[in-house]
N, C-alpha and C positions, 0 to 999 in steps of 0.2 A: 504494500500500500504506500502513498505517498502523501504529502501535505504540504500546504501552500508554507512555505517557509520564507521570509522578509532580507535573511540574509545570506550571502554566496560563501562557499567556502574560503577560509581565506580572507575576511571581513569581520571576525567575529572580534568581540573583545581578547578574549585567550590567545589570539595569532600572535606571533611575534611578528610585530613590525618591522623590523629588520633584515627579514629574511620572506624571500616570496614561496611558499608552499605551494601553487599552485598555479605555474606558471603555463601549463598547457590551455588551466579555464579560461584565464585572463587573456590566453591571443583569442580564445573563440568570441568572448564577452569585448572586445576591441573589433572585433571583426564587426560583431551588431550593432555594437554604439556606433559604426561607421555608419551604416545602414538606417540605424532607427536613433540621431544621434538626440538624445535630451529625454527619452521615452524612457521607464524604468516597465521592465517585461513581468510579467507575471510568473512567480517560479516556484518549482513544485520539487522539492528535497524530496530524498531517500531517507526512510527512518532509521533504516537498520543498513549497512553496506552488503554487498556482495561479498565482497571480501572478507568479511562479518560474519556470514550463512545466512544474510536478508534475502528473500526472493525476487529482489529487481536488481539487475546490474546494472542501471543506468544511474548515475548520483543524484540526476538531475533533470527537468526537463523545464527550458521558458517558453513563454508564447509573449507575445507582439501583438496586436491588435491593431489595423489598419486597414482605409476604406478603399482605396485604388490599385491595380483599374477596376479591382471590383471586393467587397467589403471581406475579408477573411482573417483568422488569428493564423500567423505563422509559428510555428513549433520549431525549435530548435534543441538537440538533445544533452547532455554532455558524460561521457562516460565510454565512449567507442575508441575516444584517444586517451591517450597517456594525460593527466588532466595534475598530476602531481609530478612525484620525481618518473625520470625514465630508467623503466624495468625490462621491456624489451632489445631484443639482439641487434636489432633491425636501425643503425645510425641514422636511417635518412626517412623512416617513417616513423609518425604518431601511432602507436596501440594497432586497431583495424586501418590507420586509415582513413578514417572520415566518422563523421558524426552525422545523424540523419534531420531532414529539416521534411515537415508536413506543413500545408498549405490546408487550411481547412473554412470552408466557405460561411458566412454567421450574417445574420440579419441587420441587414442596414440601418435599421432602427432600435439595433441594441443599445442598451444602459450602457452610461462609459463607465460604470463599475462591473460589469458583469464580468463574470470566471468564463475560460475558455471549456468546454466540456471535458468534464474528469476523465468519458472513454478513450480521448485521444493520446491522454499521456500514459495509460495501461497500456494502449494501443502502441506506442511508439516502445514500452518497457517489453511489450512480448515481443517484436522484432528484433532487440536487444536481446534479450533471452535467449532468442533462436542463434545470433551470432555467436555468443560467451558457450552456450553447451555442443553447437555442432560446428563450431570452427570454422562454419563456411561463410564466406562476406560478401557482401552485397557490392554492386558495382553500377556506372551510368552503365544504361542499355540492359538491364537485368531483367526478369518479369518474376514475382511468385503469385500463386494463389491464396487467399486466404480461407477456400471451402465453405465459405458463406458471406454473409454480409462482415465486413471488418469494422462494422460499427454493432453488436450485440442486440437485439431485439427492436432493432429500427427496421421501418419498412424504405429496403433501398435497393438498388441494382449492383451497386460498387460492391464489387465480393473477389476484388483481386487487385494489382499494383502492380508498375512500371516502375523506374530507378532511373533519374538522369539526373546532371549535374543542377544547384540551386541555379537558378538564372540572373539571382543577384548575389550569390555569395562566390564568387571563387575559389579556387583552392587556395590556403595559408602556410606560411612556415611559422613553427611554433619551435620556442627552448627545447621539444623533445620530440620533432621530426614535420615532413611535412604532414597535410590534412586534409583533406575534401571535403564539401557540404554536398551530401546525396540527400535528392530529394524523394520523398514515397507520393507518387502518384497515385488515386483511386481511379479502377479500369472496373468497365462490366466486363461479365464474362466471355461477351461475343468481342470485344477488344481486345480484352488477354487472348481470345482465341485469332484472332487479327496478328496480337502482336508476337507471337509463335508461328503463323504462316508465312510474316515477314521479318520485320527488322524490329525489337522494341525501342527503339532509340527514332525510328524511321518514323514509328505507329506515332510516339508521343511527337514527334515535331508536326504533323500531321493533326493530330488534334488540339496544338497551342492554339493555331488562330479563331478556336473557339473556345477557349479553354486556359482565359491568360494567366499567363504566370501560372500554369499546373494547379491552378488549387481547386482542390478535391470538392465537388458538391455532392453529398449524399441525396438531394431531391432530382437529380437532373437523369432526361434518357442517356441511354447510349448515343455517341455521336456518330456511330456506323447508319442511325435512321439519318443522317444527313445523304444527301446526297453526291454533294461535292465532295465529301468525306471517303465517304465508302470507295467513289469510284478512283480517286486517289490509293489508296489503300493496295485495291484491289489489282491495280496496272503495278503498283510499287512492288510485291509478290509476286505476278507471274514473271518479271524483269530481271528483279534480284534474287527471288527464291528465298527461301527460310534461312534466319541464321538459328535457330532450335535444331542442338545437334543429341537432342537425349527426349525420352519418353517416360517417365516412371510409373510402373503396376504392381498394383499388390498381386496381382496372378497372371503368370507367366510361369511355364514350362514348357517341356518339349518329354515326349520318346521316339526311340527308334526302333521301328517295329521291322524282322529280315524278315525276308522271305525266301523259299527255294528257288534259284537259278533266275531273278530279278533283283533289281540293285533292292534297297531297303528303303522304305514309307517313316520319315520324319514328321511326327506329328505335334505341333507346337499347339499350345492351349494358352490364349489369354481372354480378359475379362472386355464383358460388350461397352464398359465403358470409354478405353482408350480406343475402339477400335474406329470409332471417327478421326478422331486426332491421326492415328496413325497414317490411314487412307489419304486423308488431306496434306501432311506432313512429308511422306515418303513420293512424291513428284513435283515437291518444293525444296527436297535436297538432294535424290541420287541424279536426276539430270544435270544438274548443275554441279558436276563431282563433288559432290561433299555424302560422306558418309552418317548414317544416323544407328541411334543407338535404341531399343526398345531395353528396357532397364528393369530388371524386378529385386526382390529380395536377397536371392542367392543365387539369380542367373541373369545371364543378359545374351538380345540377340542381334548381333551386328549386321545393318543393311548396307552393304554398297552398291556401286554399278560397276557392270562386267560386262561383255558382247556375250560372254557364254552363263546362262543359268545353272545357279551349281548351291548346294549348302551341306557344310562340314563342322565339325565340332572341334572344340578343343584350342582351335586357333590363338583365341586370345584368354585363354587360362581356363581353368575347372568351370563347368559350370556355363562358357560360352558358348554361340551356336552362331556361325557365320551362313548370312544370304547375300549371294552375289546374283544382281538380277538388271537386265535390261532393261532398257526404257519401255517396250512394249510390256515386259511381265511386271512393270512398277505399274502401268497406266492399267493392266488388266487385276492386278490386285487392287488398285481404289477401285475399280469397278465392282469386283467380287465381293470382297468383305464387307461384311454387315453387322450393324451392333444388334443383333438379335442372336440369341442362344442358336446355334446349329454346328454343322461342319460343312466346309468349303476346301473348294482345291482350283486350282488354275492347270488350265490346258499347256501354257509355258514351264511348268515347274510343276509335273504330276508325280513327283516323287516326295512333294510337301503337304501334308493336309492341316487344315487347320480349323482349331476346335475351339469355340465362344464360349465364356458361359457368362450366365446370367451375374450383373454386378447391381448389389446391394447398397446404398447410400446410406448410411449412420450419423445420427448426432453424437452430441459428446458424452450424449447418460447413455449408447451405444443404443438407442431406438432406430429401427427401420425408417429413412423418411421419405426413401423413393427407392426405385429400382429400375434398371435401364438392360435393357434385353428378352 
């Protein structure tokens, strides 16, 4: 949990004046007085630290509050960089790297007292969360899902994010490396799914001139119902092809079934949810030689292009399963495959079959909330 706390670390009575403790906060807090210069931000401490065994890693989160070009609180984080002494190996970077800034959209006729919404700064401490326990960092041009709305029981479309650089913050050098301000974009889901068949860096400059300065409006449609939108989007994709070079599924296998005096039937099983993704994904990367990955728990199966159709095991470690396949049997698999529970096979690669099953959608008290297949 968190609370509105008055003063920054490093301000307190107890600091020794003397000596700067906390020299990483103070380029980022220099960085926003450039920006918002006279304005004192709203800020939201950490009670207990990470470091401590609190459950937010983030120390800190401020918001800004500003009307143009259109009325929004900006978020700024602090705890992704080195934000005290420096502890990392790494001489030329801060901690992750960057610290994340949200843009979130607020009524023109708010109170100039009002708080920015508490969800935003949980919201911004689980994205934090997810860097500190899986190591993996966010970057411009990124996309994640967030599997439902990222705002908790609001009725909205925005149920996924983009990552580009702030548009007014640049990258800083700080006493304990450099730093980026990465911004979290709110995508609906047919945008995230836009921004997978293309470019996400491509999708978001594309949707700025509607969309200024990224800030997130949970009441707003998708901007693919535009039409100048879409049809941009969609020539940007067939041109450039996907940069999504991975697919992730909870089910995914494969066996090999021999038979007497014919080669042997590879039969791969995955679930009817990614099987749209896939179809659409897999002729926005192997024409374009780029290789894609279908990803699961303990297996994964690697798609390239080849003039000759062919799939082997083992390739790239225990557990792998390479498909090498032409452009006709890449265009003849979107064709084939269906998110519907069955089995399929392609006339180009009849020595592959494959097996759908029915996928389950779960909330977080593990309830059934939908099911696709």
């Amino acid at each position: 949990m968190t609370e509105a706390t008055p003063d920054l670390p490093g301000a307190s009575a107890d600091t020794d004046a003397d000596e700067d403790l906390s020299p990483g906060w103070d380029a980022i807090s220099a960085a926003l007085d450039r920006l918002y210069p006279g304005q004192e931000p709203k800020h939201y401490g950490t009670l207990v630290k990470w470091m401590l065994g609190g459950p937010d890693p983030l120390d800190g989160v401020s918001a800004w509050k500003r009307m143009a070009p259109v009325p929004h609180w900006h978020f700024v984080t602090y705890g992704l960089s080195e934000l005290y002494a420096k502890e990392s190996d790494d001489a030329d970077t801060s901690g992750y790297g960057f610290e994340l800034t949200f843009r979130l959209a607020c009524a023109p006729d708010e109170p100039a007292d009002a708080e920015p919404p508490a969800w935003a700064v949980n919201f911004l401490q689980n994205l934090a969360r997810y860097v500190f326990k899986s190591g993996n960092v966010f970057d411009d041009g990124h996309w994640m899902t967030a599997n439902g709305p990222i705002a908790l029981e609001r009725d909205t479309l925005i149920c996924s994010m983009g990552f580009a650089f702030d548009p007014e913050l640049p990258a800083i050098d700080t006493p304990n490396g450099r730093m980026s301000f990465l911004q979290v974009v709110g995508l609906t889901v047919d945008e995230e799914r836009a921004a997978k068949q293309w470019q996400t860096r491509q999708l978001l400059d594309a949707l700025l001139p509607k969309m200024p300065l990224w800030v997130t409006d949970l009441a707003r449609p998708s901007l693919l119902d535009d039409a100048e939108v879409r049809a941009q989007v969609d020539a940007g994709a067939q041109r450039d092809g996907s940069s999504s070079g991975y697919l992730f599924t909870d089910v995914l296998g494969w066996k090999v079934h021999k038979r007497l005096l014919r080669s042997p039937i590879t039969e791969i099983t995955l679930g009817a949810r990614q099987v749209g993704e896939l179809a659409t994904l897999l002729p926005l990367r192997l024409p374009f030689g780029r290789g894609f990955r279908l990803a699961g728990r303990e297996s994964s199966v690697l798609f390239e292009r080849a003039d000759a159709n062919g799939v082997s095991e083992g390739e790239e470690g225990e557990g792998s399963l390479t498909l090498r396949l032409s452009d006709d049997a890449v265009r003849e698999l979107a064709r084939a495959l269906k998110p519907l529970a069955g089995t399929y096979t392609l006339d180009s690669l009849d020595n592959v079959r494959w097996q759908v099953q029915q996928t389950t959608i779960k909330d977080a008290a593990g309830k059934v909330v939908s099911t696709i297949g």
